[in-house]
PLY file of the C-alpha trace (Angstrom):
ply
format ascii 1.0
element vertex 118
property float x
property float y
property float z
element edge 117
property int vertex1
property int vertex2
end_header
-9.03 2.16 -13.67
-6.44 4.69 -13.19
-4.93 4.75 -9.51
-3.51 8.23 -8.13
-0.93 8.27 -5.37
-0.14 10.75 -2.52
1.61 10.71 0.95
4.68 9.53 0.53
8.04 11.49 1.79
11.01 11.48 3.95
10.73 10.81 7.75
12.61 9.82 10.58
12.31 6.50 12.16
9.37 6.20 14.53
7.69 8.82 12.53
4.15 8.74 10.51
3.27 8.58 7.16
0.22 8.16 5.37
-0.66 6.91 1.68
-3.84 8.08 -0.36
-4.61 6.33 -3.07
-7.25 7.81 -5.54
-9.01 6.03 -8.11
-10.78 7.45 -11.37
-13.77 4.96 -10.43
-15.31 2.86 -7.70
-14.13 -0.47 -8.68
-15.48 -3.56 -6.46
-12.64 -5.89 -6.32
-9.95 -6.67 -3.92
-7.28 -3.79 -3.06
-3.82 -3.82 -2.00
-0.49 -1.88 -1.35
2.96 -3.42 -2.74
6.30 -1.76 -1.82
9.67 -2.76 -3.42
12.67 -1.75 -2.12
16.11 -1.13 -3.85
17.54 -4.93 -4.78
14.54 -6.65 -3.22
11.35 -8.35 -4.91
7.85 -6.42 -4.90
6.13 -7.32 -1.30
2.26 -7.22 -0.86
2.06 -5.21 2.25
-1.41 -5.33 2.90
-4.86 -6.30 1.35
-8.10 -5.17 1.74
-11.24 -7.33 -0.27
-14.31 -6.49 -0.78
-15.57 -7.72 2.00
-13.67 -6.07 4.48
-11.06 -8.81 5.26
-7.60 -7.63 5.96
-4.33 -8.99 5.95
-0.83 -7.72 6.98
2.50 -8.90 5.70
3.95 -9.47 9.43
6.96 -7.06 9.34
4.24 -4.34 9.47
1.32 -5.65 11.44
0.80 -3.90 14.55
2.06 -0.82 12.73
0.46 -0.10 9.61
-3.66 0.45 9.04
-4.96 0.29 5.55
-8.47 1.46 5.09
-10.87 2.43 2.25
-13.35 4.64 1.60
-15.51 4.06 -1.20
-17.58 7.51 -0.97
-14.48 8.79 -1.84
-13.23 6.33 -4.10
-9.75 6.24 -2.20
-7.44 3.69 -0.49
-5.49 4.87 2.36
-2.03 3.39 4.36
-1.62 4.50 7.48
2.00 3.86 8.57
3.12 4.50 11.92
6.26 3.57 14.07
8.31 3.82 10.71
11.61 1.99 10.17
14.78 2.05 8.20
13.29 -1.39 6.63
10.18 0.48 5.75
12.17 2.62 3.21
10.54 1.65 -0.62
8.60 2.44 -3.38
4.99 2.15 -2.58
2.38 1.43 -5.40
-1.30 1.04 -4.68
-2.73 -1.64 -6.40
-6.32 -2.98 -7.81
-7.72 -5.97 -7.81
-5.13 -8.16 -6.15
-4.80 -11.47 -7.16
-2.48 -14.61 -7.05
-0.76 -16.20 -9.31
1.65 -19.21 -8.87
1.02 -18.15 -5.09
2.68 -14.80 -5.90
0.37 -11.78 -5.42
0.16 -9.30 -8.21
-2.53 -6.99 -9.69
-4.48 -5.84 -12.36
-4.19 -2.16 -12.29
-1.27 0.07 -10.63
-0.75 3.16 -9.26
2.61 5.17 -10.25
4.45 4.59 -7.05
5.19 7.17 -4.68
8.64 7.13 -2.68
8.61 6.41 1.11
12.13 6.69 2.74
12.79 6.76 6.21
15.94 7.23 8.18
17.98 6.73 11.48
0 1
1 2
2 3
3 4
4 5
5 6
6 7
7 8
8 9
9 10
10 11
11 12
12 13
13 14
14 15
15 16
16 17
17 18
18 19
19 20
20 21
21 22
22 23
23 24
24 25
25 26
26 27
27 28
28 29
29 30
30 31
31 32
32 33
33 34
34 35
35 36
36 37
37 38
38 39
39 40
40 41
41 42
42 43
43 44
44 45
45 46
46 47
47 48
48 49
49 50
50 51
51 52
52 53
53 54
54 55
55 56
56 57
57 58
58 59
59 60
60 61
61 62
62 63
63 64
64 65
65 66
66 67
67 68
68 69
69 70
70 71
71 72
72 73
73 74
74 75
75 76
76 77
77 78
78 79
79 80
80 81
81 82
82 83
83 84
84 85
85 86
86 87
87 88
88 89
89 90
90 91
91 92
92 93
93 94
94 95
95 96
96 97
97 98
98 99
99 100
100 101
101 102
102 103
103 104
104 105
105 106
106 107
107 108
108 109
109 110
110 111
111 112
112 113
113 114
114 115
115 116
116 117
C-alpha cells in the first residue's frame, strides 16, 4: 500500500500542526506515526489498531490526537502545544508491528518534515 503524507511545516512553539496521511487503499491492520529526529533512533509516536485502541508515547500524550478515517482512507496527527523536542521527520506508517520489542512497520510513508522553534 502506498502511504501519502501532508501537514508538516515550520511553527513556533505552542503552535498546531496537523499530519494527513493518505493511503492508495483501505488496508485493515494496525496504523501508526514514527518520527526520528536528527542523531536520535526512530520513535513510535502513536498507534492506532483496528480496533480503535490507542496509545501515546508519553512525551506527547495530552498533546497530540491521532485519528483515522477509513471513508477516506486517511490517517491524521493532530499536534498541538508544539515543542522544540517535537522537531523531526514524521513518517506514517502501516501495519505496525513489534519485533524484538521494537516497533516497526510494514509499509511507509515518505516522511514529511515537522520543525518547530523557540
Amino acid at each position: 500500500v502506498h502511504l501519502g503524507e501532508s501537514g508538516g511545516g515550520s511553527v513556533q512553539a505552542g503552535g498546531s500542526l496537523k499530519l494527513s496521511c493518505e493511503l492508495s487503499r483501505y488496508i485493515n491492520c494496525d496504523m501508526g506515526w514514527f518520527r526520528q529526529a536528527p542523531g536520535k533512533e526512530r520513535e513510535l509516536v502513536s498507534m492506532i489498531s483496528t480496533a480503535g485502541i490507542i496509545t501515546y508515547t508519553d512525551s506527547v500524550k495530552g498533546r497530540f490526537t491521532i485519528s483515522r478515517d477509513n471513508t477516506k482512507n486517511t490517517l491524521y496527527l493532530q499536534m498541538s502545544s508544539l515543542k522544540t523536542d517535537d522537531t523531526a521527520v514524521y513518517y506514517c506508517a502501516a501495519c505496525v508491528y513489534y519485533s524484538g520489542g521494537r516497533p516497526s512497520a510494514t509499509d511507509w510513508g515518505q516522511g514529511t518534515q515537522v520543525t518547530v522553534s523557540s
